[in-house]
N, C-alpha and C positions, 0 to 999 in steps of 0.2 A: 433391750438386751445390751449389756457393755459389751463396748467391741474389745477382741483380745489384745493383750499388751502386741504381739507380733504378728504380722499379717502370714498371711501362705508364704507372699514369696521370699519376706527375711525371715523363715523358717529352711526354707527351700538354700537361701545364702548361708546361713549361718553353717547347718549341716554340711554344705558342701565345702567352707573353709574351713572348718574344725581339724580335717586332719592334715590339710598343709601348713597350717598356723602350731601345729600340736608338735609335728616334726621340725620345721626348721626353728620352730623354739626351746624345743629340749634338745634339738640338737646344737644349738650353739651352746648353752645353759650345763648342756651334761656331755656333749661329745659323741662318739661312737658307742659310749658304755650305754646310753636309752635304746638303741639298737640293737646292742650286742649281748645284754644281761636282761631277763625276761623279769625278776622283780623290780628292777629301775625301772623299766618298761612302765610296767601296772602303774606302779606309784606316781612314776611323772606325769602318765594319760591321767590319771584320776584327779592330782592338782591340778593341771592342765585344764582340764576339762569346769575344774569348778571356778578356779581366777579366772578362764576365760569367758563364761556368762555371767558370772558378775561384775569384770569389766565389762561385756557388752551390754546388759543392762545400765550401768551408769553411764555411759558413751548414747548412750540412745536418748534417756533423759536428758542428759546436756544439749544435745540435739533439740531434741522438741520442744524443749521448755525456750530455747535460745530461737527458733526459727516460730514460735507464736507468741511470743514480746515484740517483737520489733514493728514501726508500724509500716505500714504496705508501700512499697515503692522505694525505700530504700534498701536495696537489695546488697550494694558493697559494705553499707556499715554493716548490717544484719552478718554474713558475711565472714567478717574480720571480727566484729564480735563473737560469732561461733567457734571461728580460728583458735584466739588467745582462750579460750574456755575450754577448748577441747585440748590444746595444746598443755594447760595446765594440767588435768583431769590423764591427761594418758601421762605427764608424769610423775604425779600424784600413785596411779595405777603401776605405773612400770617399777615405781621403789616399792609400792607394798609385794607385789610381787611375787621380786628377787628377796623381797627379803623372808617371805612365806618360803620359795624353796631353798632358805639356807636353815630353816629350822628346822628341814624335813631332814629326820638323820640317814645316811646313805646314799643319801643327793650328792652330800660334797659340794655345794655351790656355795662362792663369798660374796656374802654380799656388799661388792665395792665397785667403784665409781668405772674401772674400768671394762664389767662387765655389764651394768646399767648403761655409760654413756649411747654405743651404740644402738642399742634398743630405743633408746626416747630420742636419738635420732632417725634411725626410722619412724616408727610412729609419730614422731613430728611430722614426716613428709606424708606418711599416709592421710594425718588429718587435713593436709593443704591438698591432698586429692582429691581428699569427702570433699570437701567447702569448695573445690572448684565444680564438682560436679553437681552438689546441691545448690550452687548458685545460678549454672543452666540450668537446672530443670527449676528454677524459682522464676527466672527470668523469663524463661516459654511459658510458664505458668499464668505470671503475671500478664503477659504478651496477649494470652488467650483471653483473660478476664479483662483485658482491656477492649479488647477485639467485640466480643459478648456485650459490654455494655455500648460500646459506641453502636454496633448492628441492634442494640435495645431501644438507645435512643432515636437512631432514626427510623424505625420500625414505629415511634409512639408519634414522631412528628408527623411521619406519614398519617398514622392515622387522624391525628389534629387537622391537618390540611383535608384528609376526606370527609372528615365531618363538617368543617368548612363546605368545602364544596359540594356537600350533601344539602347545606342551608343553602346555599345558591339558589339552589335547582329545588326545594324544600316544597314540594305538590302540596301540605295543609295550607303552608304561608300563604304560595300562592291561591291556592284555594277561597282562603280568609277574604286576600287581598280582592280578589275580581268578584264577589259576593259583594265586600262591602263597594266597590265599584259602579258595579249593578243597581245597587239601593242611592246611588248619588246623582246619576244619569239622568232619574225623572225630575226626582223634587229641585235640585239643586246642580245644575250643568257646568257652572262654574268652578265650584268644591271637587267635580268630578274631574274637571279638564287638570287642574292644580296635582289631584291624586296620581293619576296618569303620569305628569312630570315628575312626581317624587317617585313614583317607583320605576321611573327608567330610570332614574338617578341613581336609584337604590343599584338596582343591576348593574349600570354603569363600573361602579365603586367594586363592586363584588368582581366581576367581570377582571377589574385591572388588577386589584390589590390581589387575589389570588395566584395571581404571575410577579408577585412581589413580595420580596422575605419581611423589607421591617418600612415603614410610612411613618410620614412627621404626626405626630399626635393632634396636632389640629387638624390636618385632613381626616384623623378617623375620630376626631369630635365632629368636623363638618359634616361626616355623613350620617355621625349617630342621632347630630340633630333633626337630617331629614328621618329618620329610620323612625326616630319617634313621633317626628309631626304623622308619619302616615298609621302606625300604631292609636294613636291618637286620636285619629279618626274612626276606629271600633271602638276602643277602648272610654272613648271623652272621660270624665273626670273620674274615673276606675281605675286609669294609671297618671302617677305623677311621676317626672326624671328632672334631676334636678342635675342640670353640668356648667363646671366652670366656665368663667366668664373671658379667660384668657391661661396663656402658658405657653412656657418660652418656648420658641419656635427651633431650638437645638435636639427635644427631646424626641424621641422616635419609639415606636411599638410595632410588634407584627400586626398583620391585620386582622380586622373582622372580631380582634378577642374582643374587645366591649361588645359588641354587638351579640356572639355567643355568650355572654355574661346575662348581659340584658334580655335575652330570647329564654335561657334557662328562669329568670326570674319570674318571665310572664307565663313559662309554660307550667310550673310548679307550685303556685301561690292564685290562692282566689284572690278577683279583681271584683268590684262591685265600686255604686258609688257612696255606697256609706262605708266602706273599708277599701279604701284606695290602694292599691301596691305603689308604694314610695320607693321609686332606687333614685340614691346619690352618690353622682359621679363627681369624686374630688379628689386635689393636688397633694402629697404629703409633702410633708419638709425634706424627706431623704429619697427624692428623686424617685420618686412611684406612682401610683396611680390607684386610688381604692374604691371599687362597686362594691354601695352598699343597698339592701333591700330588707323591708320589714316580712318576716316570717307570716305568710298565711298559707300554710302547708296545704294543695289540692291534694300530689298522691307527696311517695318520698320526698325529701326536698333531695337535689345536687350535693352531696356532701363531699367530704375529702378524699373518700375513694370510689367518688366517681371518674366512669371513663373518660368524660371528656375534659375537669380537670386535669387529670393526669397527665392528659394531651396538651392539654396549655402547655402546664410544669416543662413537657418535655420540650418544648417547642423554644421555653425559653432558653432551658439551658445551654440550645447550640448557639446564643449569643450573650449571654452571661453568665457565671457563679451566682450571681443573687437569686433567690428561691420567689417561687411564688408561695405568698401565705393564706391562709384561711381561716378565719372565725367565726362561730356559729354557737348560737342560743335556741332558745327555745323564741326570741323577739325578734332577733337578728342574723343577718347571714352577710358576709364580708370576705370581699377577694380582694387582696392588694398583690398590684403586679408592677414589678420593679421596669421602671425604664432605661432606655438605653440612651443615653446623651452623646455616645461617640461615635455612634454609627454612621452612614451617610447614605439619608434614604431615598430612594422615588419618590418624586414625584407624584400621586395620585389625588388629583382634584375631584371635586364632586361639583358638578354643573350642572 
């Protein structure tokens, strides 16, 4: 249903200045005689009353059409743009008028410069009233919708760190891990003692970099490389990871996201060894970082409006403008995540 041109409560205003507006303008316009003569009376109310919502009506559009043009945040031009538009428009209105009630015969009104000037200076100041006061409630407005999205954003990083630290603690992983453990223990005590050191490593890593906003990207290559030798070891030639060979040691990322990239990829996609899950992790030219994996759909795959993208997205923003992107086929699926070069990060080694 269209909503109505005027709401309850500038129905509620309007009505309630109609007749102070009605009087102190026939009475400057006609004098004591709209008072004192009952047909002036009628005739002045009735033009009155119709130049008056017709000027209100064009005062409205000018308004609206003026305050949903401008783009968001700049509140003083928007502003001062409504100012001179309104400022023309009432005296555009104030000559039609005067000069509607000088054709009304018995008015007796002239229409000339010294009974307009006044009027379109008033209403000049009236409109520097509206625009002071639609530009506080623009400004508390905007205030709010900033307020809203910053408690959105950190509401979603939250959540990114809990899902984080939900794989920390992650009972299947671990699960996986001391299974495949168990099976290494008889036949092979050596491969076993080695697994054991990679995943206190693992936890290590986990452990520190969660009490850490952004780490040098080679520390969370170093530890994606143990993450997958121990992966590796369930998986043997069912997954292949393929990661660069170096990278400049200025660049920095939050943690653990390769690793929730790489965990989404193995949990989503059939692994076998005649159909390997291939992810390649590589350097772009414009300072980013892109996981790629070949599509072997188990249930849904992770798509762009999943939760825990989102959760990256947001994680990034409280340290860049640059976005995280997404691509996906029905062959391929591709996260490129922008790095951060200026930051300056922890430390977090994997030993």
């Amino acid at each position: 249903m269209k909503p109505a041109f005027f709401s309850k409560y500038e129905w509620w205003y309007h009505l309630a200045m109609m007749p102070v507006c009605f009087a102190l303008g026939n009475y400057y316009l006609l004098g004591e005689q709209y008072f004192l003569h009952l047909p002036t009376f009628l005739v002045a109310t009735a033009l009155a009353s119709v130049l008056y919502w017709f000027s209100v009506v064009i005062l409205t559009v000018v308004i609206r059409k003026t305050a949903g043009s401008s783009a968001e945040g700049h509140i003083t031009r928007q502003m001062l743009k409504m100012l001179w538009k309104l400022a023309a428009a009432t005296i555009v209105l104030m000559l039609f008028d005067s000069w509607m009630y000088s054709l009304v015969p018995g008015l007796d009104v002239d229409f000339s410069w010294s009974k307009i000037g006044p009027m379109v200076l008033v209403g000049l100041l009236c409109d520097a009233f509206i625009c002071a006061l639609l530009g506080l409630f623009y400004a508390l407005q905007q205030w709010k919708n900033d307020q809203a999205d910053d408690e959105k954003l950190a509401r979603q990083s939250l959540e990114v760190e809990f899902d984080a630290l939900k794989g920390q603690v992650n009972p299947h992983f671990l699960f996986n891990s001391l299974n495949t453990l168990s099976s290494l223990i008889g036949p092979d005590p050596e491969q076993a003692e080695d697994f054991v050191e990679d995943l206190a490593r693992i936890y290590r890593y986990m452990l520190q970099g969660g009490r850490t906003e952004l780490v040098p990207l080679q520390s969370e290559l170093s530890f994606l490389e143990v993450y997958v030798r121990l992966l590796k070891v369930r998986y043997h030639d069912a997954l292949v990871v393929h990661l660069p060979d170096r990278c400049p040691p200025e660049l920095t990322i939050p943690p653990l996201m390769l690793q929730i990239l790489v965990d989404n990829a193995v949990q989503y996609n059939v692994l076998s060894a005649t159909r390997p899950l291939i992810v390649t992790i590589a350097l772009t030219d414009d300072r980013a970082i892109r996981v790629t994996n070949n599509v072997q759909m188990r249930h849904r795959t992770l798509g762009a409006t999943g939760t825990g993208l989102r959760g990256l997205s947001a994680k990034l923003l409280t340290f860049t403008p640059r976005k995280l992107t997404i691509q996906e086929n029905n062959d391929i699926f591709s996260v490129t995540i922008p790095l951060l070069p200026d930051a300056m990060p922890a430390q977090v080694p994997v030993q």
